[in-house]
PDBQT receptor file of N, H, CA, C and O in Angstrom, charges set to zero:
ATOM      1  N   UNK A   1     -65.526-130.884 129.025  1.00  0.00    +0.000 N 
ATOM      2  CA  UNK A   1     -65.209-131.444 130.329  1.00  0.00    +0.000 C 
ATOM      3  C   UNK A   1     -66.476-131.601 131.146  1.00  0.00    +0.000 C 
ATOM      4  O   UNK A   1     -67.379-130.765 131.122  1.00  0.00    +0.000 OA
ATOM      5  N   UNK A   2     -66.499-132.556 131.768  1.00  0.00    +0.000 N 
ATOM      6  H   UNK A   2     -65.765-133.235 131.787  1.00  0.00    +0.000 HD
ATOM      7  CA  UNK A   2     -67.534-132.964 132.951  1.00  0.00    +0.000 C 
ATOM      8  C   UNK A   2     -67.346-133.125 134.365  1.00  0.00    +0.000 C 
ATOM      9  O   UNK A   2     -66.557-134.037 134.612  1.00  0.00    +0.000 OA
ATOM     10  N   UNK A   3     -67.770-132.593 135.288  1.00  0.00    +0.000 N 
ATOM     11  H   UNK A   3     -68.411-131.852 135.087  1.00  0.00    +0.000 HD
ATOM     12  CA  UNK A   3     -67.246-132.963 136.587  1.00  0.00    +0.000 C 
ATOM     13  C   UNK A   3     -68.784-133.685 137.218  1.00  0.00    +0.000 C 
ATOM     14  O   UNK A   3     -69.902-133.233 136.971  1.00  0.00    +0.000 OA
ATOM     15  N   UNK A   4     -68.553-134.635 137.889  1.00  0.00    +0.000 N 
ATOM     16  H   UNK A   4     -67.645-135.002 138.090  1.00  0.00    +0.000 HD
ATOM     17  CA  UNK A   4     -69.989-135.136 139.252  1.00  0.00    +0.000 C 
ATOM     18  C   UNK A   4     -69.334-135.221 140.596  1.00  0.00    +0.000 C 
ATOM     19  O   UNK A   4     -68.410-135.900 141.043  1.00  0.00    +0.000 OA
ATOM     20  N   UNK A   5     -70.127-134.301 141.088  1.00  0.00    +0.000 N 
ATOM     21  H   UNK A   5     -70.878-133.749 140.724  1.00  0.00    +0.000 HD
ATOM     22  CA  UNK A   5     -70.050-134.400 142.815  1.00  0.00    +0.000 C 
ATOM     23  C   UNK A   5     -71.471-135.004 143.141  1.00  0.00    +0.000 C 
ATOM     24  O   UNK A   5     -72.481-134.854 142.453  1.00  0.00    +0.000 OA
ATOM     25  N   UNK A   6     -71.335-135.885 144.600  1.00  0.00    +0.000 N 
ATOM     26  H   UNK A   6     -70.515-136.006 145.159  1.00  0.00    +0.000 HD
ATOM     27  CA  UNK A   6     -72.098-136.581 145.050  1.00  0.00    +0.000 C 
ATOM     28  C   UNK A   6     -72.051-136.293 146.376  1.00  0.00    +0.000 C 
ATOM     29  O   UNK A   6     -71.002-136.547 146.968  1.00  0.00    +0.000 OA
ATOM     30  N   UNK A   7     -73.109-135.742 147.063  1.00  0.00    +0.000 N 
ATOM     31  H   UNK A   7     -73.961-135.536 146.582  1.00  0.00    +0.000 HD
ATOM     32  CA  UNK A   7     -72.962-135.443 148.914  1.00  0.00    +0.000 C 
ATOM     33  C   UNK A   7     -72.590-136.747 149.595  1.00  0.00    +0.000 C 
ATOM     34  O   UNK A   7     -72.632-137.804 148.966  1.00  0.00    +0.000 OA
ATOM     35  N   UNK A   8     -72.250-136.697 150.786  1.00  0.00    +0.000 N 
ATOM     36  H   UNK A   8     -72.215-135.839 151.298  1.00  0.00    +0.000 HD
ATOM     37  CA  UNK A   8     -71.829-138.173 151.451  1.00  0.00    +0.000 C 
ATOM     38  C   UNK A   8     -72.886-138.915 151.490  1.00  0.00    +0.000 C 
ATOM     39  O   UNK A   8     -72.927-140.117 151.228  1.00  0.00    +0.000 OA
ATOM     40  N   UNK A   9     -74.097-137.977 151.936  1.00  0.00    +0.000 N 
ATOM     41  H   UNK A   9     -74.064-137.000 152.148  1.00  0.00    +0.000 HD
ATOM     42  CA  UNK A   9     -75.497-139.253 152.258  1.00  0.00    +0.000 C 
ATOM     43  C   UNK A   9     -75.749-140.170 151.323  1.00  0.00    +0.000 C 
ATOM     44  O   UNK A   9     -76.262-141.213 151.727  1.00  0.00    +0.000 OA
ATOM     45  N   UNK A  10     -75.434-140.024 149.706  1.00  0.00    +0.000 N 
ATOM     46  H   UNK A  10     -75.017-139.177 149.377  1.00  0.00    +0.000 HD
ATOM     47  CA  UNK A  10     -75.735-141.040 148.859  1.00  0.00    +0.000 C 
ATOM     48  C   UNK A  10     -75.046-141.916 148.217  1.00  0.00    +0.000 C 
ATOM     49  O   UNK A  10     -75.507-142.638 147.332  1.00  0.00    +0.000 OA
ATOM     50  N   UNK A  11     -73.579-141.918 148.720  1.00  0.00    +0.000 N 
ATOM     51  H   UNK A  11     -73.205-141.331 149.438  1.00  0.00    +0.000 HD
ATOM     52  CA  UNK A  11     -72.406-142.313 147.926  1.00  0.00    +0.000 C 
ATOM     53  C   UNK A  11     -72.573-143.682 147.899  1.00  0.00    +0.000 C 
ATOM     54  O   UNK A  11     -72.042-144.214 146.924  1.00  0.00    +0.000 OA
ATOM     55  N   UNK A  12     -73.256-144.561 148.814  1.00  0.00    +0.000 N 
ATOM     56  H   UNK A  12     -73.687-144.128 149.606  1.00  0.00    +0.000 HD
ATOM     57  CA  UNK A  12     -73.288-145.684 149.164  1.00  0.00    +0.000 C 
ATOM     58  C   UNK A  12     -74.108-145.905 148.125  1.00  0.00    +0.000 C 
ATOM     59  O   UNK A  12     -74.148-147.117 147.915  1.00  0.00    +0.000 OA
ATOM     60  N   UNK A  13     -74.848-145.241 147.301  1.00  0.00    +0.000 N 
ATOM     61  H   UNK A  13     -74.816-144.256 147.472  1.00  0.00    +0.000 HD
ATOM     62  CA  UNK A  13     -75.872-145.757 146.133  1.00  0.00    +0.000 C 
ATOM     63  C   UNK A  13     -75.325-145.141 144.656  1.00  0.00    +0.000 C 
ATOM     64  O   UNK A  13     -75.376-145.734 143.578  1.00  0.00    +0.000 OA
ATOM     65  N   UNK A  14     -74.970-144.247 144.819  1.00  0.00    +0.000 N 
ATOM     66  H   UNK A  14     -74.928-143.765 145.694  1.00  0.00    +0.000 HD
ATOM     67  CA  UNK A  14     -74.520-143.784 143.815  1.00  0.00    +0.000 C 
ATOM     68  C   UNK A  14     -72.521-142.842 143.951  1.00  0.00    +0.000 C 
ATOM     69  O   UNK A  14     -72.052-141.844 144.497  1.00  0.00    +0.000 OA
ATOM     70  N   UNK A  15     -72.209-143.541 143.412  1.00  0.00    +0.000 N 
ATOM     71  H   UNK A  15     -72.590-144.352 142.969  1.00  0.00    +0.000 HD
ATOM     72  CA  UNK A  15     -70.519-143.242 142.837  1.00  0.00    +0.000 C 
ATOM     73  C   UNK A  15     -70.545-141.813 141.862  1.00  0.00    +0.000 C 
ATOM     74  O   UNK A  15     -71.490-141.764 141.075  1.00  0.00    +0.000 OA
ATOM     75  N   UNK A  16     -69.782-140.888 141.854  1.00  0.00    +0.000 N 
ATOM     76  H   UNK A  16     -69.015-140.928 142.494  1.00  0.00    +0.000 HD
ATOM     77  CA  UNK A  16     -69.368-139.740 141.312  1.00  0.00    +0.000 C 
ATOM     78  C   UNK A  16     -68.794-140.629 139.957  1.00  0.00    +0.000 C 
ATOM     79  O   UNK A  16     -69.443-140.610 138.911  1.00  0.00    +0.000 OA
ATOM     80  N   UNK A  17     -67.758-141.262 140.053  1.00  0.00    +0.000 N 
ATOM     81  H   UNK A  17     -67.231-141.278 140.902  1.00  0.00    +0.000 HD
ATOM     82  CA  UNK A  17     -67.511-142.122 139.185  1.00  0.00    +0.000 C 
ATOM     83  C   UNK A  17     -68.386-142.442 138.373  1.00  0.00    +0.000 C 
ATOM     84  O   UNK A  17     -68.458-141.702 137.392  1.00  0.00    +0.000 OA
ATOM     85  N   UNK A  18     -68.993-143.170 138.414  1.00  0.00    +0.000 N 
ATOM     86  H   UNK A  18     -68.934-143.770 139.211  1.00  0.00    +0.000 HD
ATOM     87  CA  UNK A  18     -70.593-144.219 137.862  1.00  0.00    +0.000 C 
ATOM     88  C   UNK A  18     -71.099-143.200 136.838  1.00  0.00    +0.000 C 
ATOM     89  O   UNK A  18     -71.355-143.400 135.650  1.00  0.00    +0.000 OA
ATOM     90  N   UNK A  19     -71.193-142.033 137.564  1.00  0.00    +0.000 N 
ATOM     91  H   UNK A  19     -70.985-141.870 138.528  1.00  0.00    +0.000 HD
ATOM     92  CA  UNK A  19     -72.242-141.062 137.188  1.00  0.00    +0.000 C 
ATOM     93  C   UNK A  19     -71.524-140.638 136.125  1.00  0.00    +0.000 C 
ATOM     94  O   UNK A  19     -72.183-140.750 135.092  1.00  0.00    +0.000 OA
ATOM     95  N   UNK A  20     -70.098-140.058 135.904  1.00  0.00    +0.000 N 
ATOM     96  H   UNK A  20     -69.562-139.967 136.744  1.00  0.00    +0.000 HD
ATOM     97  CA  UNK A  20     -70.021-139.141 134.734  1.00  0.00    +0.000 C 
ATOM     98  C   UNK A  20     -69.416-140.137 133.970  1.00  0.00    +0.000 C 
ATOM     99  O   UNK A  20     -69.042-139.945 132.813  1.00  0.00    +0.000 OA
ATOM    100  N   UNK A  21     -69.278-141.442 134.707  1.00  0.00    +0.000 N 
ATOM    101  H   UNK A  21     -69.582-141.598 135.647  1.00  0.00    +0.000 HD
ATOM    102  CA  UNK A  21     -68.708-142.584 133.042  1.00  0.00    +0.000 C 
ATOM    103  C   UNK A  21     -69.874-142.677 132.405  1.00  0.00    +0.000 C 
ATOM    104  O   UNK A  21     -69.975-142.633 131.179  1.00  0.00    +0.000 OA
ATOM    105  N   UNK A  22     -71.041-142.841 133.384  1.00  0.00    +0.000 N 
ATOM    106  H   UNK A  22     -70.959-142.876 134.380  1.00  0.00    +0.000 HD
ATOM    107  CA  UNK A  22     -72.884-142.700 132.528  1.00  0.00    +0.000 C 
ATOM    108  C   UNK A  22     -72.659-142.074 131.226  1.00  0.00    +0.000 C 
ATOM    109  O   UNK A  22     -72.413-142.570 130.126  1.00  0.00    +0.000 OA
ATOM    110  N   UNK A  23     -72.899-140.042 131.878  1.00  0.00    +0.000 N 
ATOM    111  H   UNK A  23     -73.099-139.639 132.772  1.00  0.00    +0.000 HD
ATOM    112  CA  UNK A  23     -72.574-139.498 131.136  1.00  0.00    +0.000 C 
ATOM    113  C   UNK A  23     -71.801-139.216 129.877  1.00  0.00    +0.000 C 
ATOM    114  O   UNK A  23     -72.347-138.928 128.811  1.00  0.00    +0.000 OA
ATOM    115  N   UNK A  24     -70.499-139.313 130.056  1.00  0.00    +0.000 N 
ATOM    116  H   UNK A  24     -70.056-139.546 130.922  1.00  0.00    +0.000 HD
ATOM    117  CA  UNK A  24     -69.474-139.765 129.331  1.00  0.00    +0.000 C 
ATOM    118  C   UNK A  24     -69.664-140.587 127.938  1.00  0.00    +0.000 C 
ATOM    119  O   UNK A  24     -69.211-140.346 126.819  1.00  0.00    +0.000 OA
ATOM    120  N   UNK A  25     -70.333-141.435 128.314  1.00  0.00    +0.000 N 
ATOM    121  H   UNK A  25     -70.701-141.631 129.223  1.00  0.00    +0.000 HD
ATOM    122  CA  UNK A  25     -70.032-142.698 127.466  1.00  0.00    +0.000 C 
ATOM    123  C   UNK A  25     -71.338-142.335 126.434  1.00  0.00    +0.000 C 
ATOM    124  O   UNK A  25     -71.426-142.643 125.245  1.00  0.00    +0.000 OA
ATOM    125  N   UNK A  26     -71.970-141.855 126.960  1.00  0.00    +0.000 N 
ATOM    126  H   UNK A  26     -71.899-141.604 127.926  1.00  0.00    +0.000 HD
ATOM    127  CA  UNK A  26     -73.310-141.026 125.989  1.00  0.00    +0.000 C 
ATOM    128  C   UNK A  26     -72.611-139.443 124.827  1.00  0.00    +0.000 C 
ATOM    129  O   UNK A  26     -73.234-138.994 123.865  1.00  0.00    +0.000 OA
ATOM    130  N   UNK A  27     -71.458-139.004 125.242  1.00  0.00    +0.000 N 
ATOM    131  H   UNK A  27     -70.952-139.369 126.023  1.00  0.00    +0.000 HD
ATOM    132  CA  UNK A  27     -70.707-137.705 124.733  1.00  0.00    +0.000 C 
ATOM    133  C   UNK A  27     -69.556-138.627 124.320  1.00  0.00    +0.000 C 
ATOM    134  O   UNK A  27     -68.588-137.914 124.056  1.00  0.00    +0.000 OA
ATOM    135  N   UNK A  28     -69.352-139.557 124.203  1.00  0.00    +0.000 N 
ATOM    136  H   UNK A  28     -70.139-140.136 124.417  1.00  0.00    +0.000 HD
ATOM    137  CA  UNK A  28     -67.915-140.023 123.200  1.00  0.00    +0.000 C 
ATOM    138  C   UNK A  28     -67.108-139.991 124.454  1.00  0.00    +0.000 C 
ATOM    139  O   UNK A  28     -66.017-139.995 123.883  1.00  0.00    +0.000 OA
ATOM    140  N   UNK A  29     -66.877-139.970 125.396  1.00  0.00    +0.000 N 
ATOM    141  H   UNK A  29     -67.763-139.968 125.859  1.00  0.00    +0.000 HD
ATOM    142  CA  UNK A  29     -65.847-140.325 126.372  1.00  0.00    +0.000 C 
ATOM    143  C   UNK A  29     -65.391-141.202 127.326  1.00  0.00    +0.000 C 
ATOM    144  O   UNK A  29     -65.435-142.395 127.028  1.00  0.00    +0.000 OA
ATOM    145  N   UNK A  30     -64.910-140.849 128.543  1.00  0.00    +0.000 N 
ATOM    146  H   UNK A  30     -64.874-139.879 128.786  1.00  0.00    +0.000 HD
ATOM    147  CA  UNK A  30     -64.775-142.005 129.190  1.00  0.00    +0.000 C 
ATOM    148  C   UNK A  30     -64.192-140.789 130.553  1.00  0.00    +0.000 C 
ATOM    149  O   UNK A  30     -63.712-139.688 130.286  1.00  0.00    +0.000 OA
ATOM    150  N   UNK A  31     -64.350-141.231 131.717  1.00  0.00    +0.000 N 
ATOM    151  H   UNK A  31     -64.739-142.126 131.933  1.00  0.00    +0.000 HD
ATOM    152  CA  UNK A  31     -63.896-140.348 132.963  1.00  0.00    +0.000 C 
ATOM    153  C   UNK A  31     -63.939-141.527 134.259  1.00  0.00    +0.000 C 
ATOM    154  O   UNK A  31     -64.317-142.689 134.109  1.00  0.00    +0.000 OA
ATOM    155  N   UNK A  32     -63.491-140.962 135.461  1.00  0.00    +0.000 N 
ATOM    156  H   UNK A  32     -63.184-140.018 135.582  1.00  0.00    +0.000 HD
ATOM    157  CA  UNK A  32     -63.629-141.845 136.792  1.00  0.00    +0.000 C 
ATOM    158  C   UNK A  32     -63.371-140.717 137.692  1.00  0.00    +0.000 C 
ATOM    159  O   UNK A  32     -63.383-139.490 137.594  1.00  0.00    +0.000 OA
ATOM    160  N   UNK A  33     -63.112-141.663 138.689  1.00  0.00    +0.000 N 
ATOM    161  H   UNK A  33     -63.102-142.660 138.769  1.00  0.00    +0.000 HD
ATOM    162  CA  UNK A  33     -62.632-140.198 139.999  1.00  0.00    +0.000 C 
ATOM    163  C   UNK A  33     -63.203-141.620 141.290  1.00  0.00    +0.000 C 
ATOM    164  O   UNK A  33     -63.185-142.851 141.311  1.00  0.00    +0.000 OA
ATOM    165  N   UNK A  34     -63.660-140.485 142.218  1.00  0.00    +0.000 N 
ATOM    166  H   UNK A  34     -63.675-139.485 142.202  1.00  0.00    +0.000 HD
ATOM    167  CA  UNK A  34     -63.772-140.974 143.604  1.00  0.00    +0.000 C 
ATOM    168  C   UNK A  34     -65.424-140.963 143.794  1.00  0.00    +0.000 C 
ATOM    169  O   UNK A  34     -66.106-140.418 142.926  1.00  0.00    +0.000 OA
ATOM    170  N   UNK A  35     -65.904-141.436 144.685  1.00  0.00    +0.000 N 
ATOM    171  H   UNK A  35     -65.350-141.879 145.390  1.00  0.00    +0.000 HD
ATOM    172  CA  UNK A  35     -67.089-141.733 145.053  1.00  0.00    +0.000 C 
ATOM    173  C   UNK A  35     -67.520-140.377 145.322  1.00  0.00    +0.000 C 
ATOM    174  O   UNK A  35     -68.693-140.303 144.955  1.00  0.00    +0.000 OA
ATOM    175  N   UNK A  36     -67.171-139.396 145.737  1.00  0.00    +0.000 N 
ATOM    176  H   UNK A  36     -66.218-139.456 146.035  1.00  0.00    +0.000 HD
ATOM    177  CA  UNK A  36     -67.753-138.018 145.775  1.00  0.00    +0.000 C 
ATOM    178  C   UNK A  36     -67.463-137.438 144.713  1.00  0.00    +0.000 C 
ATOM    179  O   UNK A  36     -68.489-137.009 144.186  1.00  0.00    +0.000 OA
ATOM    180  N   UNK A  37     -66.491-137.200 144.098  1.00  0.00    +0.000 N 
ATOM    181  H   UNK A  37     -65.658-137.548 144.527  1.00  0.00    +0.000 HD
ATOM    182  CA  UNK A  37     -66.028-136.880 142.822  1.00  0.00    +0.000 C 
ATOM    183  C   UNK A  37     -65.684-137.251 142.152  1.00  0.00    +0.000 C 
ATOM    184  O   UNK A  37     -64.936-138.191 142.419  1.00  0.00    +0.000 OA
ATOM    185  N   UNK A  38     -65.880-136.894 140.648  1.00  0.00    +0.000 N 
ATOM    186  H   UNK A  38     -66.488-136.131 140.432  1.00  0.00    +0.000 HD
ATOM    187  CA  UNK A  38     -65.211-137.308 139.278  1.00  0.00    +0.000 C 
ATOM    188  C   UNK A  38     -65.142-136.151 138.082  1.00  0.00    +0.000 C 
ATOM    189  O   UNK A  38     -65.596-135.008 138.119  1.00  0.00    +0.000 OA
ATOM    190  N   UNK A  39     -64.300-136.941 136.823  1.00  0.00    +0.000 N 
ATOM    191  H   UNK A  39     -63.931-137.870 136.793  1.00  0.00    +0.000 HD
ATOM    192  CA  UNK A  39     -64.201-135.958 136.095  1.00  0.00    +0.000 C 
ATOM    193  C   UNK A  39     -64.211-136.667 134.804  1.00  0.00    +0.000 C 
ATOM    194  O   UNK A  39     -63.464-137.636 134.673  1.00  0.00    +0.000 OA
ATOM    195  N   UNK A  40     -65.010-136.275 133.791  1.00  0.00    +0.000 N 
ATOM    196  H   UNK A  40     -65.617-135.488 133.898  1.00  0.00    +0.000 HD
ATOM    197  CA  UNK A  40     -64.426-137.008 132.503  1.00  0.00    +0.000 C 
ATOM    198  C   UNK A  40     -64.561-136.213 131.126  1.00  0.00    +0.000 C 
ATOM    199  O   UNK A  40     -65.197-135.183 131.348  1.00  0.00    +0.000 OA
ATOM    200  N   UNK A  41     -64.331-136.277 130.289  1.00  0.00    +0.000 N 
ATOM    201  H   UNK A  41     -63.814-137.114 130.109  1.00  0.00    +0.000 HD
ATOM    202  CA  UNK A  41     -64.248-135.879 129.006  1.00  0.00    +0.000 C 
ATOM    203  C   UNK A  41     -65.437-136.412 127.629  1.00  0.00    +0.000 C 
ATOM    204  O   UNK A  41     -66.164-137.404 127.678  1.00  0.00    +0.000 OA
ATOM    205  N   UNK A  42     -65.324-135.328 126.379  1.00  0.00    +0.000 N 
ATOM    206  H   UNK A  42     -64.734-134.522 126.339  1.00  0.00    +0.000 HD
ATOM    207  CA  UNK A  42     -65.857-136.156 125.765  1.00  0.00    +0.000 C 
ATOM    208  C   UNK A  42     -65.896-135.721 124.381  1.00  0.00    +0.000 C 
ATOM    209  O   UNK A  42     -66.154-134.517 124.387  1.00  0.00    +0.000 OA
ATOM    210  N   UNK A  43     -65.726-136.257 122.927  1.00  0.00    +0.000 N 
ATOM    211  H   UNK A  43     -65.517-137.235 122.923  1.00  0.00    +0.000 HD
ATOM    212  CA  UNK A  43     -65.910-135.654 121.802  1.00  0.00    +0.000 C 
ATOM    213  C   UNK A  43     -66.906-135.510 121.188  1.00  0.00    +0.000 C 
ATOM    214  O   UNK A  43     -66.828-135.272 119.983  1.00  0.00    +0.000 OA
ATOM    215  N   UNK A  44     -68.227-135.616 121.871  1.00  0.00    +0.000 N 
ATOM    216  H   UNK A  44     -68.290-135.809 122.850  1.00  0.00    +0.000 HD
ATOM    217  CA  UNK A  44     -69.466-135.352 121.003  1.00  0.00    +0.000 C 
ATOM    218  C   UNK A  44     -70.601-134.500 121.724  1.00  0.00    +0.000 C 
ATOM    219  O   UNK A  44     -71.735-134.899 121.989  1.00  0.00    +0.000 OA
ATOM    220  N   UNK A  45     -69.935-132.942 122.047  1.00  0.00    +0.000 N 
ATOM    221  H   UNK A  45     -69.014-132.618 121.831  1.00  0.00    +0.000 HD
ATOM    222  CA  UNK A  45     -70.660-132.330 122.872  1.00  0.00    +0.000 C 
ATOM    223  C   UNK A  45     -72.120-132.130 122.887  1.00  0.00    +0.000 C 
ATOM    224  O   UNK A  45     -72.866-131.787 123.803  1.00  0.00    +0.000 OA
ATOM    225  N   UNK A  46     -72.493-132.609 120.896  1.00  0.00    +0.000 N 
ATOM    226  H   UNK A  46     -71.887-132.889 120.152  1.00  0.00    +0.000 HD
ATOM    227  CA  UNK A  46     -73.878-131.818 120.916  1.00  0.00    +0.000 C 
ATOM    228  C   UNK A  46     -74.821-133.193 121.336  1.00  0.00    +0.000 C 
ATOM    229  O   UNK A  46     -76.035-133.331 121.190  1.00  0.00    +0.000 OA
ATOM    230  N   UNK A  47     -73.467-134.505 122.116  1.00  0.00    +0.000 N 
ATOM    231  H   UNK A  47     -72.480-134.393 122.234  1.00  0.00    +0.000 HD
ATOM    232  CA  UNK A  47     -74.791-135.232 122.573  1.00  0.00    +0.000 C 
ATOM    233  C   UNK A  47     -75.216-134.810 124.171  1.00  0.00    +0.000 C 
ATOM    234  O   UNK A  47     -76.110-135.326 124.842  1.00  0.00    +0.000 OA
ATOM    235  N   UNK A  48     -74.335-133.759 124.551  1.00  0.00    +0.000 N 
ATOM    236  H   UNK A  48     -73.608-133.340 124.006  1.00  0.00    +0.000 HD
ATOM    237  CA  UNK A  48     -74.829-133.659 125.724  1.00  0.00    +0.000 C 
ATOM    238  C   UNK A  48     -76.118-133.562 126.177  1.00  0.00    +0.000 C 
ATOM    239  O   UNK A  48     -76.376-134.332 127.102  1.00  0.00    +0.000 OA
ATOM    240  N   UNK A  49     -77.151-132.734 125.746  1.00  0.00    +0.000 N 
ATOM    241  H   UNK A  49     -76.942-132.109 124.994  1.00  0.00    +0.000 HD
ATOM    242  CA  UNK A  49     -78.157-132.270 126.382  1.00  0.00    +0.000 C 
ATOM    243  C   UNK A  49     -79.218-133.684 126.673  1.00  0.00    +0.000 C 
ATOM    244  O   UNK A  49     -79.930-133.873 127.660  1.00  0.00    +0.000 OA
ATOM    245  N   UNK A  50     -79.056-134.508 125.547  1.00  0.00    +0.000 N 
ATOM    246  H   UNK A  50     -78.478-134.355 124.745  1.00  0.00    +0.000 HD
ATOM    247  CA  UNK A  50     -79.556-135.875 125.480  1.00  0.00    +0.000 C 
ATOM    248  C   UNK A  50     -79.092-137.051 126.985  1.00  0.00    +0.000 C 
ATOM    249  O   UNK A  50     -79.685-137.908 127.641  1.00  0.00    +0.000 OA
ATOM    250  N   UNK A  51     -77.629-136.403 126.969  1.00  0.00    +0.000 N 
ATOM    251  H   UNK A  51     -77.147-135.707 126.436  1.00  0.00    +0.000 HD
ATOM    252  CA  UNK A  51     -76.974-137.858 128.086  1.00  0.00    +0.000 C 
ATOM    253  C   UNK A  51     -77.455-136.714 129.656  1.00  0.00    +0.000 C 
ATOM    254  O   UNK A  51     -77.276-137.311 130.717  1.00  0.00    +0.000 OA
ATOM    255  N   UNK A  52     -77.853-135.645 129.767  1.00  0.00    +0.000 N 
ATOM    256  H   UNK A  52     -77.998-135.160 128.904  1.00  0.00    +0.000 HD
ATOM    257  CA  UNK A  52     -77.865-134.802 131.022  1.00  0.00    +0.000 C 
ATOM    258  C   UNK A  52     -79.396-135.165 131.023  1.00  0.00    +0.000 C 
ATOM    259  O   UNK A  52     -79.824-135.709 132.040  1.00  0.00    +0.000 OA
ATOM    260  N   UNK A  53     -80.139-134.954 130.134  1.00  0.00    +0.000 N 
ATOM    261  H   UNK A  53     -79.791-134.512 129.307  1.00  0.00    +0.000 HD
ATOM    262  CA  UNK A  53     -82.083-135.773 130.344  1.00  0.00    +0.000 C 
ATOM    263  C   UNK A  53     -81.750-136.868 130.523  1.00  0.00    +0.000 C 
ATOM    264  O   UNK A  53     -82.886-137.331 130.414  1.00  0.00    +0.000 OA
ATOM    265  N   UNK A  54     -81.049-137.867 130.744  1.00  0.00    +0.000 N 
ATOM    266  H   UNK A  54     -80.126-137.491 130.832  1.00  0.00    +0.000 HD
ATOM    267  CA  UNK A  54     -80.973-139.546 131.310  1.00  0.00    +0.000 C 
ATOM    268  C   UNK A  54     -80.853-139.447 132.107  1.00  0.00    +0.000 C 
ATOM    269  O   UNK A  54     -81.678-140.137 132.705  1.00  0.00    +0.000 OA
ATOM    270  N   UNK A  55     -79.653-138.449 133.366  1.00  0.00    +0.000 N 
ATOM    271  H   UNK A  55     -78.982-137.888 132.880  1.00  0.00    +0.000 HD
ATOM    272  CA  UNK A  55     -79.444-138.193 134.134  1.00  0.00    +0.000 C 
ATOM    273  C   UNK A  55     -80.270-139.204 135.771  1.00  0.00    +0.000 C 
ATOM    274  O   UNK A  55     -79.949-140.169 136.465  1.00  0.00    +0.000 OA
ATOM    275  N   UNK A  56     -81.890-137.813 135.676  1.00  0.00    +0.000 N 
ATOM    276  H   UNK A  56     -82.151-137.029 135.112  1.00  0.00    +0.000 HD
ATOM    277  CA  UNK A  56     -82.774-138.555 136.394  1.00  0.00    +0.000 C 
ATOM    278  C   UNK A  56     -82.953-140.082 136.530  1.00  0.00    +0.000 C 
ATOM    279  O   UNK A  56     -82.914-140.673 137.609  1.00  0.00    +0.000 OA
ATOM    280  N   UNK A  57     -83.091-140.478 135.708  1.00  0.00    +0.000 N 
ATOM    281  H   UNK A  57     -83.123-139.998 134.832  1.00  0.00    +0.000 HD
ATOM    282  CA  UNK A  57     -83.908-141.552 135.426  1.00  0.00    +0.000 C 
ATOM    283  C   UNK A  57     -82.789-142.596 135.734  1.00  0.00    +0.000 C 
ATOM    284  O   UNK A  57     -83.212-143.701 136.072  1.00  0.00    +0.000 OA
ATOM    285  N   UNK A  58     -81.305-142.425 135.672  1.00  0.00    +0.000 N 
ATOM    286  H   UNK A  58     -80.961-141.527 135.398  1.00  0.00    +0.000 HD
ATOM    287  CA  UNK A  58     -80.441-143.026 135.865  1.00  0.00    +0.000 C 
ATOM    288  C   UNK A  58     -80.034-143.087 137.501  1.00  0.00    +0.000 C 
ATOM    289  O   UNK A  58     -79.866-144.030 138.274  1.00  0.00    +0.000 OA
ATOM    290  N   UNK A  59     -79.967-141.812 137.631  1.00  0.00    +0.000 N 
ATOM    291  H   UNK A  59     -80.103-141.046 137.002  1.00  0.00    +0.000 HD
ATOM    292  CA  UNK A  59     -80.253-141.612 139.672  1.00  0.00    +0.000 C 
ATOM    293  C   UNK A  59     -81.411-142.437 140.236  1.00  0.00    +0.000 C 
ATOM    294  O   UNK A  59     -81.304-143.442 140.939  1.00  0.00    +0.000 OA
ATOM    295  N   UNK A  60     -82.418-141.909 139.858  1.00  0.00    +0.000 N 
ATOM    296  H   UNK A  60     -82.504-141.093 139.287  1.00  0.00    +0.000 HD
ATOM    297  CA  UNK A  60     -83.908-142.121 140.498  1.00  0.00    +0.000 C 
ATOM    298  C   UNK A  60     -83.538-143.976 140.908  1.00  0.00    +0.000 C 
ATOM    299  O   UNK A  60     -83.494-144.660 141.930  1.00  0.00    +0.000 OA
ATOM    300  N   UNK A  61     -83.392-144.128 139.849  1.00  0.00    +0.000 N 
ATOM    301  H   UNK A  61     -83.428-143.572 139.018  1.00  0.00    +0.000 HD
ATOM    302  CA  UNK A  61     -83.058-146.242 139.595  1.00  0.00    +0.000 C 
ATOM    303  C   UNK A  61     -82.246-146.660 140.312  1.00  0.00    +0.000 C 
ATOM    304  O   UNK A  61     -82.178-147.888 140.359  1.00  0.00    +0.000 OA
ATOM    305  N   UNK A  62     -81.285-145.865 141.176  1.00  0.00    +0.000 N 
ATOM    306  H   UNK A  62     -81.341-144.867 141.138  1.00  0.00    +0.000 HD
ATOM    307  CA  UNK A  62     -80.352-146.158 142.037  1.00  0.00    +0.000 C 
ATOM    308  C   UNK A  62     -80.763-145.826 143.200  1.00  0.00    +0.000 C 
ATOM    309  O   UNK A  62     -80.405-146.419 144.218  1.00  0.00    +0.000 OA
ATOM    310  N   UNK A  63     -81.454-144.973 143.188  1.00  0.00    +0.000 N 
ATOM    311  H   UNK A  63     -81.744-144.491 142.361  1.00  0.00    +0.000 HD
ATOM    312  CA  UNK A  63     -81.668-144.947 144.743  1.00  0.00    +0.000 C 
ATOM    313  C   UNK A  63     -82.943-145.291 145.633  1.00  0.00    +0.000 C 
ATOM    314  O   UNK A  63     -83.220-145.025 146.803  1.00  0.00    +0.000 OA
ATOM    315  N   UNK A  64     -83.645-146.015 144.584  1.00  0.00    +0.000 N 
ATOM    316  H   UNK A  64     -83.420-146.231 143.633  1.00  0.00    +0.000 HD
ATOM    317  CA  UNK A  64     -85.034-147.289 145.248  1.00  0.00    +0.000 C 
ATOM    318  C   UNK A  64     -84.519-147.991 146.255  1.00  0.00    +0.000 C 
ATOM    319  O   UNK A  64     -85.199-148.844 146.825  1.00  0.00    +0.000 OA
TER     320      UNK A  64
């Protein structure tokens, strides 16, 4: 399981949503939720550590 929270100041750039379908879709899954929060799933845990190092680089690009 995955959860993303997002503070209010950045929601306008970045979606809770966005973020753990990112994630997600890198671990075999798929998730959504709300602009502050989300939740998603996934069947390929040992890709996690790989889709959580994209993370940055996936934020950083959003919020130029």
């Amino acid at each position: 399981s995955l959860i993303a929270a997002v503070t209010p100041d950045v929601t306008a750039k970045i979606k809770a949503g966005e973020l753990v379908s990112f994630v997600a879709s890198q671990v075999g899954g798929r998730g959504g939720g709300k602009p502050d929060m989300a939740m998603a799933g996934g069947s390929e845990p040992d890709q996690l550590p790989a889709a959580l190092a994209a993370v940055q680089a996936w934020a950083q690009a959003r919020l130029v």
